[in-house]
C-alpha positions as CSV (number, residue, x, y, z in Angstrom):
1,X,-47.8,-116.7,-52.0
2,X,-44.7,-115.0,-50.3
3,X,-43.9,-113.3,-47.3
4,X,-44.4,-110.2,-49.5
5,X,-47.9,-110.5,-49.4
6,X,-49.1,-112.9,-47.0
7,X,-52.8,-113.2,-47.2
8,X,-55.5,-115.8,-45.6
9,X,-57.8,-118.4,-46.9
10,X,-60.6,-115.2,-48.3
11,X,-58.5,-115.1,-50.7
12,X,-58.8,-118.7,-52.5
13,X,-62.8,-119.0,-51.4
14,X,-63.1,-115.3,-53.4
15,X,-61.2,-116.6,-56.0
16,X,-62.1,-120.4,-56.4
17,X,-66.3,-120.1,-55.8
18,X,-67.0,-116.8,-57.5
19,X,-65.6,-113.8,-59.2
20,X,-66.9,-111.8,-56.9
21,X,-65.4,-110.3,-54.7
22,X,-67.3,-110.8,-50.9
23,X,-69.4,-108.0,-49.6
24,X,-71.1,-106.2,-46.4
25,X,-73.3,-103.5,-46.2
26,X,-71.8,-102.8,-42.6
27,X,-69.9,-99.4,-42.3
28,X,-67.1,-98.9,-39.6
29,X,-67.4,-95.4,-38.0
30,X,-64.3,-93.4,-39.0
31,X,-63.7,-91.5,-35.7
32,X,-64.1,-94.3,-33.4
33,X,-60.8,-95.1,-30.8
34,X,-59.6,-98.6,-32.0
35,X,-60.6,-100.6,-28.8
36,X,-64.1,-99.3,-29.9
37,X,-63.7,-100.2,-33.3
38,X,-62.1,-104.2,-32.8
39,X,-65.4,-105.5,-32.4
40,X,-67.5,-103.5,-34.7
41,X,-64.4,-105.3,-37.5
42,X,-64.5,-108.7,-36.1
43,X,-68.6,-108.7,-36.5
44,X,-67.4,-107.0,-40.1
45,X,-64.9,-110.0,-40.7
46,X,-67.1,-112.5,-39.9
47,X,-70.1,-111.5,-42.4
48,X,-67.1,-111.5,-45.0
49,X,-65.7,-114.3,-44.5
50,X,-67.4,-117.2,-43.0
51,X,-64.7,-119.4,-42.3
52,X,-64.1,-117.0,-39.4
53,X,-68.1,-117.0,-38.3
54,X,-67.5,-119.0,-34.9
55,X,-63.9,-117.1,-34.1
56,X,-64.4,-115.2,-30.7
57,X,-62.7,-111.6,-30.4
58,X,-59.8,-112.6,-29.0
59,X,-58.8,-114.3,-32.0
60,X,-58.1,-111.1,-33.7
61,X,-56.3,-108.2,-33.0
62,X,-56.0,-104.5,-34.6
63,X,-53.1,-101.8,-35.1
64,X,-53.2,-98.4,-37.3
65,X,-50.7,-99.2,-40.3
66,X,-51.5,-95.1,-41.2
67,X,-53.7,-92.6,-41.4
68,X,-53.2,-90.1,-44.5
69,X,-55.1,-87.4,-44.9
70,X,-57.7,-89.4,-47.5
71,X,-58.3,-92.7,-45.7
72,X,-57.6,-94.7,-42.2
73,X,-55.5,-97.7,-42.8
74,X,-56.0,-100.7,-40.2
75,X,-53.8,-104.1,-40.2
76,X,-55.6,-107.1,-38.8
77,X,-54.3,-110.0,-37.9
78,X,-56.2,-113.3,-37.5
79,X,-55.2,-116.2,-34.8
80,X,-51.7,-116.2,-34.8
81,X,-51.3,-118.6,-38.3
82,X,-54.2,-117.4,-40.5
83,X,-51.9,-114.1,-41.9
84,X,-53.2,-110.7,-42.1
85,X,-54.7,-107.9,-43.9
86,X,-55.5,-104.3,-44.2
87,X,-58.8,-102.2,-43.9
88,X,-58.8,-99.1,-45.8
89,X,-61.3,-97.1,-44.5
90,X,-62.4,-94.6,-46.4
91,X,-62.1,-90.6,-45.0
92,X,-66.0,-89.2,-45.0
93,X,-66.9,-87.1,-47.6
94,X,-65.0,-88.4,-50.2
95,X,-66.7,-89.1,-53.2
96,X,-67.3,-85.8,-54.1
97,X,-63.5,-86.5,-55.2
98,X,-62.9,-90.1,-55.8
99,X,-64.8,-92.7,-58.0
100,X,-65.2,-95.7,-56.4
101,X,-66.8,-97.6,-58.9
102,X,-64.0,-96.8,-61.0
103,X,-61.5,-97.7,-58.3
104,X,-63.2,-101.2,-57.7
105,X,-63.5,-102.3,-61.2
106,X,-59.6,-101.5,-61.8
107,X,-58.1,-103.2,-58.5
108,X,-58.6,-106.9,-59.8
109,X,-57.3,-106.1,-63.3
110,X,-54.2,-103.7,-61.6
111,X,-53.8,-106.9,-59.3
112,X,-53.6,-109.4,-61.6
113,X,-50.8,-107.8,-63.1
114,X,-48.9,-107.6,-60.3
115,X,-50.0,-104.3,-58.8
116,X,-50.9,-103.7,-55.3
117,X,-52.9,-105.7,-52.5
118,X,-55.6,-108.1,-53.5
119,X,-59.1,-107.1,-53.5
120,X,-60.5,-109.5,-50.8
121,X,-63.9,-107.7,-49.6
122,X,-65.8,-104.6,-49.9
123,X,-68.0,-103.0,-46.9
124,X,-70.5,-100.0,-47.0
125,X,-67.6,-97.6,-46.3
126,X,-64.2,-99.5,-47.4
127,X,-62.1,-102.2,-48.3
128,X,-60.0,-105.4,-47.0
129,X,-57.3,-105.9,-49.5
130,X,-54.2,-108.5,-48.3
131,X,-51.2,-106.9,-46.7
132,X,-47.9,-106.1,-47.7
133,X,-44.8,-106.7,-45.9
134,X,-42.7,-103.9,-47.2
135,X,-41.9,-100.4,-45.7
136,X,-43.6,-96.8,-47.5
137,X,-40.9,-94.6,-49.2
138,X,-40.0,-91.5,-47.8
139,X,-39.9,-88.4,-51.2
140,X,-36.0,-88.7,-50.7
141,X,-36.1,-92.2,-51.5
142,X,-37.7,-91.6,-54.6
143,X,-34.7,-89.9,-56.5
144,X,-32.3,-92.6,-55.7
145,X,-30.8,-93.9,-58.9
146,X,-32.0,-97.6,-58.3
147,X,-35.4,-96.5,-57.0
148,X,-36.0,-94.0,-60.1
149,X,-34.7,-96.3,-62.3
150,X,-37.1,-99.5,-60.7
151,X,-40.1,-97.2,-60.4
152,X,-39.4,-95.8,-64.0
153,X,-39.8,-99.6,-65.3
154,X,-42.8,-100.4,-63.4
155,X,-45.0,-97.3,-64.5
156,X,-44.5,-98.5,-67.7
157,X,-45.8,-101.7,-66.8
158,X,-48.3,-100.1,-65.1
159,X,-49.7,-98.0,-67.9
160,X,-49.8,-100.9,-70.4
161,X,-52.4,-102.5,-68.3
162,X,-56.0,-103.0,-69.7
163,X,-58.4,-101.6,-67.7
164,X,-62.5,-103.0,-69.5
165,X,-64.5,-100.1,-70.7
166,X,-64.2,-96.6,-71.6
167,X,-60.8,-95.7,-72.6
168,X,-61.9,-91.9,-72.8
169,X,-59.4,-90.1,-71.1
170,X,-60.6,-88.5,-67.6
171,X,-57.9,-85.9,-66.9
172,X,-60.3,-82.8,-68.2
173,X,-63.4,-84.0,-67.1
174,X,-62.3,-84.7,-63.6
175,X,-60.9,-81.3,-63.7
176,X,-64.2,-79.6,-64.7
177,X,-66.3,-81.6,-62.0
178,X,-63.6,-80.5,-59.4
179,X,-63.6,-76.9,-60.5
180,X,-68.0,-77.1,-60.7
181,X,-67.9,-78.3,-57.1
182,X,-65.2,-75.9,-56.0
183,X,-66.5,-72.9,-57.3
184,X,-70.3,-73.4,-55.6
185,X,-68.6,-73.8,-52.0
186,X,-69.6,-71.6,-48.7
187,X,-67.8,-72.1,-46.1
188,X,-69.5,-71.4,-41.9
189,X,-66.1,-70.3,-40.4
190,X,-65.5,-66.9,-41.4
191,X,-62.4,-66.9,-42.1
192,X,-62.0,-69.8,-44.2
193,X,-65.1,-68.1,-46.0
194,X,-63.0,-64.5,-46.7
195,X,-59.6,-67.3,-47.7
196,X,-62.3,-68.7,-50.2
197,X,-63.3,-65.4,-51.9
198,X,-59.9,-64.5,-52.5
199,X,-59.7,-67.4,-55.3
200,X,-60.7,-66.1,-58.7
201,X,-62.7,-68.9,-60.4
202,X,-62.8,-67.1,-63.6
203,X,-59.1,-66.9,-63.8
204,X,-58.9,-70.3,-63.0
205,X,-61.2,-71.4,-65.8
206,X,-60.0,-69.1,-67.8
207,X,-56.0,-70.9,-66.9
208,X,-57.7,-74.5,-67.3
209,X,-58.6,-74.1,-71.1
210,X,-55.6,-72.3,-71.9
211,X,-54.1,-75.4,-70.7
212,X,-55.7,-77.7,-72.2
213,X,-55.4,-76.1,-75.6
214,X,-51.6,-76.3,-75.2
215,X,-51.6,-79.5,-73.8
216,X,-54.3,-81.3,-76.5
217,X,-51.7,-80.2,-79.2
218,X,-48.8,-83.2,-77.7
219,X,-52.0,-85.7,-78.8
220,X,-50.2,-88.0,-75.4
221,X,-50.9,-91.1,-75.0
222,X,-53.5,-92.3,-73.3
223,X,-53.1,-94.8,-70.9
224,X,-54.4,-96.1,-67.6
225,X,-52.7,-93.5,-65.3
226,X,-52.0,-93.9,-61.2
227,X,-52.4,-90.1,-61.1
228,X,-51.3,-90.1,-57.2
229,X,-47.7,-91.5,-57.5
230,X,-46.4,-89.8,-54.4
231,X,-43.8,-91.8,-52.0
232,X,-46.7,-92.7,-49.6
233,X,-47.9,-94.7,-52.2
234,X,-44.8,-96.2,-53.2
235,X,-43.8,-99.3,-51.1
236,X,-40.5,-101.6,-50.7
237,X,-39.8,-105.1,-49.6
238,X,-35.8,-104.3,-49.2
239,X,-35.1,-108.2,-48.8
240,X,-36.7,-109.0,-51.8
241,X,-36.0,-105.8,-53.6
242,X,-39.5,-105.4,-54.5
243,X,-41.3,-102.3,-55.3
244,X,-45.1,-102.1,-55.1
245,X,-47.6,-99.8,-56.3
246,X,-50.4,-99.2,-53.8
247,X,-53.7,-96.8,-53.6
248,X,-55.6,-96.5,-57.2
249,X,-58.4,-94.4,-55.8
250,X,-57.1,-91.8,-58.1
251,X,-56.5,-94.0,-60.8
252,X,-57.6,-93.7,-64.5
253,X,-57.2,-93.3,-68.8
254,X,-55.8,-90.5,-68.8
255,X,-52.3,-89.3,-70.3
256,X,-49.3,-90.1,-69.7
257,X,-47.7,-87.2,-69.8
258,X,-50.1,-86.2,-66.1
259,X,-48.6,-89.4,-64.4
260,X,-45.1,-88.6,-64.9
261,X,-45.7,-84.9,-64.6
262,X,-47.7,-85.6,-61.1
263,X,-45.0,-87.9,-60.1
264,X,-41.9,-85.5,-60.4
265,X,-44.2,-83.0,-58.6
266,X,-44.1,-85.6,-55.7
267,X,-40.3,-85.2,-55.4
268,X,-41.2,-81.9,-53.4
269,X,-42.3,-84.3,-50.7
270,X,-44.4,-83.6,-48.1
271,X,-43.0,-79.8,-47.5
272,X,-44.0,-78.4,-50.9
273,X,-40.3,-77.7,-51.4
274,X,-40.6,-77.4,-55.3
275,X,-37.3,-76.7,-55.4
276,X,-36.2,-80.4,-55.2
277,X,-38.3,-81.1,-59.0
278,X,-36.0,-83.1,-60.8
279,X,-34.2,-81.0,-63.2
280,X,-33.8,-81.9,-66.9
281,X,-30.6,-84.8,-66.8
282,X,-32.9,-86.2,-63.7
283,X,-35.4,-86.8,-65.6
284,X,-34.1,-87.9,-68.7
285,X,-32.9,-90.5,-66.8
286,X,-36.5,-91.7,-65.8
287,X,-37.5,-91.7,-69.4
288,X,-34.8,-93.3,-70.6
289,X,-35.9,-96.5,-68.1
290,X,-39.5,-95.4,-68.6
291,X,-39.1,-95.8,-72.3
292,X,-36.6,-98.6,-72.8
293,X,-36.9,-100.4,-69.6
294,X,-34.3,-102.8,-71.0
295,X,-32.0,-100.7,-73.2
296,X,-32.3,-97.6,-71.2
297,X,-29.3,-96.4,-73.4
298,X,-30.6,-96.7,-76.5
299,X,-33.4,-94.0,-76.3
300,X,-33.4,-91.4,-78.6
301,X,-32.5,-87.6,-77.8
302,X,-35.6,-86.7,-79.9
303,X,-37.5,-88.9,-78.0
304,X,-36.4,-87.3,-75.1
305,X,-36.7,-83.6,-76.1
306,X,-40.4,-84.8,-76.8
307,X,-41.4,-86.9,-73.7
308,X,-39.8,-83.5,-71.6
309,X,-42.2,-80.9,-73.5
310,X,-44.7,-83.2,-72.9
311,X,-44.2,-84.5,-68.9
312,X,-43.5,-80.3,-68.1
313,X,-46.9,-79.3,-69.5
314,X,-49.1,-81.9,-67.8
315,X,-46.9,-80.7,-64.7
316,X,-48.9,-77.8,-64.9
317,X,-52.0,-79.7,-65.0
318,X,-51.6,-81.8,-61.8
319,X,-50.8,-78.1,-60.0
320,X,-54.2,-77.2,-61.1
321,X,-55.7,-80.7,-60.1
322,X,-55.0,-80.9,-56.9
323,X,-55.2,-77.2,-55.9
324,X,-58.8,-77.2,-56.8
325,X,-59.3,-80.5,-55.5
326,X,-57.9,-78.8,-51.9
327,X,-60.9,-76.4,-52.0
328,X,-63.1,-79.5,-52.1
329,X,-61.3,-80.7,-49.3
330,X,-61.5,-77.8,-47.3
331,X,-65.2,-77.9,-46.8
332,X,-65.7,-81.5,-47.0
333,X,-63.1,-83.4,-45.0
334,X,-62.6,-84.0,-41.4
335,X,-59.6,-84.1,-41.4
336,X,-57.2,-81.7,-39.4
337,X,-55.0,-80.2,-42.3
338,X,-55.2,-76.4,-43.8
339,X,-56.5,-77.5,-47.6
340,X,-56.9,-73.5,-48.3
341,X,-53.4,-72.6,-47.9
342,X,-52.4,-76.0,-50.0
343,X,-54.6,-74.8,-52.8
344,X,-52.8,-71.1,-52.9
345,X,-49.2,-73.2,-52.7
346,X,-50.3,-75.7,-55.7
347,X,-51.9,-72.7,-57.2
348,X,-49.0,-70.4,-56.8
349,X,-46.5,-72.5,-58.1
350,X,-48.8,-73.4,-61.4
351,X,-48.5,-69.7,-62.0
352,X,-44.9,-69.3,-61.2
353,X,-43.6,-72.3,-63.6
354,X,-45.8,-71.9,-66.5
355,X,-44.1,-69.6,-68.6
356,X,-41.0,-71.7,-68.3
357,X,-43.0,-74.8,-69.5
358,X,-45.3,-72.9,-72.1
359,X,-42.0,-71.7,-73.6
360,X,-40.5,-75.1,-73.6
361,X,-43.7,-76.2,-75.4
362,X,-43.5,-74.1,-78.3
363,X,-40.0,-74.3,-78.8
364,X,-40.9,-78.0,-79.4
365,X,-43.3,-77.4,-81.4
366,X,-41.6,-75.4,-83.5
367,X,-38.4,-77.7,-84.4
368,X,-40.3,-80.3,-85.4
């Protein structure tokens, strides 16, 4: 294994004594400081991992890689020649948006394939997966031509990965279960509670199967979808030029049209500025290395035409996704970040752009 992705010996005793992958039932306490945390993850590490059983403290040491506003990443370290790896941690609360069981049984399958950190433990309330020596992209990153081009190639390496069971596409029904939990919320602070009640949920439905209707009719393709391509999950080893694909808690069969959609969404950045969405030539460009990773050139116009009608309407689908995820988020996380006012922006700007896409939909539709 590389400098890429140095990882320690869990890696070959998970991998040469068992398929599975080792586990606690121990749970690290989110809102701890670190120095209060070391030795609640060393006592972690050592019910792992045995090799480590008889290692004192000081033989391991802690820093924050990042904190986003789902889940607390950790990088530990382990004597000074046994490598490192990461804890994700995940942020309380949030199954009532993620599937974990779903997430675990992808990572070894996603890994295997050259995606992401290796699965190398599971705990009562996260994961140690190896780390990765490569730095996180920033959303201007993401529209440079070698970048697009690289990360254009790799989704489609990354949707042609087979994930056992269901292939039923989630998209919809993770939609509905957001919007049943989201609409049956009460809020304690008062004024979040008078934000909430100004979100009609019977427009929303009402916008959700209109959608889908007009959506159902590109029959997409399904695939297994990242559905959270945003630059934070987005990572580079410049040395090596090697992009990696990180974070699949999102991840499922859904269509394809939703990850690229979601993706170009993600060119906004972290300001919302919707206004940097690639326009049409940028992203004919993507498809034409997301379609022909080898012979970019020799992609069809039709094809393209078709893959843009497509991508634009599930556009509209990942506004809807993760505005009514926010209102989730607004009475279930922690976390210090105004999820109200994010649903109204992701909300706003489904509104403002689908006319534009519906009418690029059924001028599609009808020159075929």
């Amino acid at each position: 294994m590389g400098a890429t992705e140095k990882i320690w010996n869990a890696t070959e005793v998970a991998e040469t004594h068992s398929s599975e992958i080792p586990s606690s039932s121990r749970t690290i306490d989110h809102s701890l400081s670190l120095p209060a945390m070391k030795p609640r993850i060393v006592e972690l590490f050592k019910d792992l991992f045995k090799q480590w059983s008889n290692l004192d403290e000081s033989d391991f040491s802690l820093e924050t890689v990042s904190g986003g506003i789902t889940n607390l990443l950790l990088k530990v370290s382990v004597r000074e020649n046994d490598g490192s790896a990461v804890i994700r941690l995940y942020g309380p609360n949030t199954e009532y948006v993620i599937d974990r069981q779903r997430e675990l049984q992808a990572i070894p399958h996603l890994s295997t394939a050259g995606f992401g950190a290796k699965l190398l433990g599971v705990f009562g309330n996260g994961m140690v997966q190896s780390f990765i020596d490569a730095r996180t992209l920033t959303p201007s990153d993401m529209r440079k031509p070698k970048l697009v081009a690289e990360i254009a190639k790799q989704l489609r390496k990354f949707h042609e990965v087979e994930i056992p069971g269901s292939r039923e596409p989630q998209l919809w029904n993770d939609i509905s279960k957001f919007f049943s939990r989201a609409s049956a919320l009460k809020f304690d602070d008062s004024e979040k509670q008078k934000k909430y009640e100004m979100v009609s949920f019977e427009e929303i439905n009402k916008e959700i199967n209109g959608l889908k209707a007009m959506a159902d009719r590109f029959n997409a393709p399904v695939v297994y979808c990242h559905n959270d391509l945003l630059s934070g999950n987005l990572m580079l080893n410049e040395n090596e030029g090697k992009l990696y694909f990180i974070d699949f808690e999102y991840g499922s069969y859904s269509y394809r049209g939703f990850d690229l959609g979601n993706h170009f969404n993600e060119y906004a950045g972290y300001d919302c500025d919707y206004n940097l969405y690639p326009s049409q030539d940028e992203q004919f460009n993507f498809f034409r290395h997301y379609l022909k990773p080898d012979t970019p050139h020799e992609v069809s116009e039709e094809a393209l035409d078709a893959l843009y009608a497509e991508t634009n309407i599930y556009m509209l689908a990942s506004h809807l996704y993760w505005a009514i995820w926010a209102l989730i988020q607004a009475k279930m996380s922690p976390i210090d970040f105004d999820y109200l006012s994010y649903f109204f922006l992701r909300y706003n700007e489904y509104t403002k752009q689908k006319e534009k896409c519906f009418s690029l939909a059924q001028s599609y539709f009808q020159s075929r």
